[in-house]
C-alpha positions in Angstrom: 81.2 5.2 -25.5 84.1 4.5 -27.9 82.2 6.1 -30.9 83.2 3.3 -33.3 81.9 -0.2 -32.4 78.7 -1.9 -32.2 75.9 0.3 -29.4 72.6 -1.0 -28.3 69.4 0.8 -27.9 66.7 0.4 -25.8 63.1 0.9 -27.0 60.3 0.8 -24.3 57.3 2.2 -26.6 56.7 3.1 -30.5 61.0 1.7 -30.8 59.3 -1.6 -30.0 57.2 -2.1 -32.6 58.6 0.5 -35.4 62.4 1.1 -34.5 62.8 2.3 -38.4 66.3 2.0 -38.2 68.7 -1.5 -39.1 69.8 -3.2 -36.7 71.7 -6.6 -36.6 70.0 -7.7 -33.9 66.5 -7.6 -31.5 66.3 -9.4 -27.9 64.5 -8.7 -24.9 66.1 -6.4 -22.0 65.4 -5.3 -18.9 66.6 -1.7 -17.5 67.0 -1.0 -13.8 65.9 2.4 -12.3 63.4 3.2 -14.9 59.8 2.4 -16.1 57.7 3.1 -18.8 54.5 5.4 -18.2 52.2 7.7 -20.2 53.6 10.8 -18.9 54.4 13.4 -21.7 51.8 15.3 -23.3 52.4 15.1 -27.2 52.4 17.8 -29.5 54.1 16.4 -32.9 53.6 13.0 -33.1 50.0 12.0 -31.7 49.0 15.1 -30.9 49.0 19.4 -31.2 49.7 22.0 -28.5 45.9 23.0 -28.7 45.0 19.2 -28.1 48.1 17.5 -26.8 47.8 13.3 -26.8 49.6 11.4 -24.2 52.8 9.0 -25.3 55.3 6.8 -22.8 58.4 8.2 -21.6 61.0 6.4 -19.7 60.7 7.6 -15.8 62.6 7.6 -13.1 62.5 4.9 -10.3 61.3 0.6 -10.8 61.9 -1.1 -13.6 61.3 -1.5 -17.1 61.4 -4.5 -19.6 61.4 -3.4 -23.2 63.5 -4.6 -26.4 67.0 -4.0 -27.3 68.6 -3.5 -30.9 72.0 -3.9 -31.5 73.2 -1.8 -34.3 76.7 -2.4 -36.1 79.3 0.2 -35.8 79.2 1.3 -39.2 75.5 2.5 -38.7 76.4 4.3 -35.8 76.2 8.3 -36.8 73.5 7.6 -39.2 71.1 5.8 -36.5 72.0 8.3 -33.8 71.2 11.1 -35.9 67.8 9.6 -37.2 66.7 9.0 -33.2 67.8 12.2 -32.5 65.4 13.6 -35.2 62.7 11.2 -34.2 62.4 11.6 -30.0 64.5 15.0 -29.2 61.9 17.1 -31.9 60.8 19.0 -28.5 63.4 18.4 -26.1 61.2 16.4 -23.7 63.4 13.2 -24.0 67.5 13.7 -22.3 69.9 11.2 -24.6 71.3 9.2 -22.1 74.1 6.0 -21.9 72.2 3.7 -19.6 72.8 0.1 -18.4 70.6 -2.5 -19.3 70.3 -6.2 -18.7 70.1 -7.8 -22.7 68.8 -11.4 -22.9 70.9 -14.0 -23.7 74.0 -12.3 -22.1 75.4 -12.4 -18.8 76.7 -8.8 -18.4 74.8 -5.7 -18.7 75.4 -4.0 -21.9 75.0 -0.2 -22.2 72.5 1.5 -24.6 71.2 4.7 -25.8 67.9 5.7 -24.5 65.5 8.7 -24.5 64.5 9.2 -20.6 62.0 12.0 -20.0 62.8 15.4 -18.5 61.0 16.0 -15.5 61.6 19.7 -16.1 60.4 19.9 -19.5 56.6 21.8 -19.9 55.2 18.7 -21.7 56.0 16.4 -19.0 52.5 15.7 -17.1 53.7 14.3 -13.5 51.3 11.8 -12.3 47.9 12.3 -14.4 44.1 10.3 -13.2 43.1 7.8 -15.5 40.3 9.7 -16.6 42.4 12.2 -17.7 44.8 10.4 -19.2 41.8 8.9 -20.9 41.1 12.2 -22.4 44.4 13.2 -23.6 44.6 9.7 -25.4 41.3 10.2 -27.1 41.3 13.4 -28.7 45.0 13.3 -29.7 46.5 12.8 -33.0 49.4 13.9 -34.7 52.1 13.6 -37.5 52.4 10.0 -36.6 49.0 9.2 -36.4 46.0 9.0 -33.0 46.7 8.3 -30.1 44.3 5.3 -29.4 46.2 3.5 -32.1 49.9 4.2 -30.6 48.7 3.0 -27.2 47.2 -0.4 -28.5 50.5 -1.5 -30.7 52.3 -0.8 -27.7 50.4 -3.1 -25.4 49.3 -5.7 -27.8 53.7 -5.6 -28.7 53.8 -6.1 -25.0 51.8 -9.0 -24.9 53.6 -10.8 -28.1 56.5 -10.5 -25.9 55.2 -11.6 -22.5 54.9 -8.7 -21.0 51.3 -7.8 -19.8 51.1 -3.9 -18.9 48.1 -3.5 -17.0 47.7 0.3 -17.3 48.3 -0.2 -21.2 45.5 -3.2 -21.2 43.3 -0.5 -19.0 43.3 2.3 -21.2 42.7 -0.3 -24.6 39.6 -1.7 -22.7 38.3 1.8 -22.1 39.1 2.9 -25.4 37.0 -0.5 -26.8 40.5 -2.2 -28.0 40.3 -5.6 -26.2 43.6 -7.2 -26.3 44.1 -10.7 -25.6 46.3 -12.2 -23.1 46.1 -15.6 -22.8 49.0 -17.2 -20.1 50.9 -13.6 -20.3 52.8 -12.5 -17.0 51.4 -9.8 -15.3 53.7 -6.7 -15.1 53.1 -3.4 -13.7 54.0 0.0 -15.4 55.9 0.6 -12.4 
């Protein structure tokens, strides 16, 4: 990237629904390559080290549709320095440059994203439900619990179409019915 001009970002959980950054503007995108999935055990934001919650990283391999912000040049450094503070606090997210697919426009656009480390200690490889289920309950953090971060992200989902059925799973279990009347069905992977 040129460093100067407008950048996009790609949000695929919390970014969704609280980006807490300006942006000029806020479409749908699809990324190739990547999905989203509970798969890093959290110990700032929804959870401790002595009882670690369970938040979304961006994986390796499928597909992924999330949101993407456009942010004007001149917010540039002050953006990418606030989401570096937000999603590097413990190193589990690489900064990556990735190509995504940004409705309303016919080429791909590049975008910053946070994409999970496979080799960082926090990331959980693929957990059961049940213990997944676990992790989510009992977590909470600077940013709140755990049960609460995983239903604004599936009911944002649903206010933009997108029906993620492991999200809906773990709401259901948790006792947060979510409606989704006429919403596509899309897999977390």
């Amino acid at each position: 990237m040129d460093g100067k001009g407008d950048f996009w970002v790609f949000g695929y959980g919390s970014l969704m629904w609280r980006p807490g950054f300006p942006y000029g503007e806020r479409r749908l995108a699809l990324v190739r390559g990547y999905h989203r999935r509970l798969c890093i055990y959290s110990h700032v934001h929804r959870g401790t080290p002595d009882r670690p919650g369970l938040v979304l990283g961006l994986d390796r391999g499928g597909s992924c549709r999330g949101v993407a912000f456009r942010v004007e040049g001149a917010q540039r450094d002050r953006v990418i320095a606030y989401l570096r503070e937000r999603e590097l606090v413990t190193s589990v997210y690489h900064e990556q440059w990735i190509s995504i697919n940004v409705e309303g426009h016919t080429a791909p656009r590049r975008a910053l994203a946070f994409v999970v480390d496979r080799t960082h200690c926090q990331y959980t490889g693929k957990l059961g439900r049940e213990v997944s289920l676990q992790l989510i309950e009992q977590g909470i953090g600077l940013s709140g619990d755990n049960p609460e971060y995983v239903r604004n992200t599936a009911a944002h989902l649903l206010e933009l179409g997108i029906r993620d059925r492991d999200l809906i799973w773990y709401c259901d279990k948790l006792g947060m019915h979510l409606h989704a009347n006429n919403q596509a069905d899309v897999s977390a992977r």
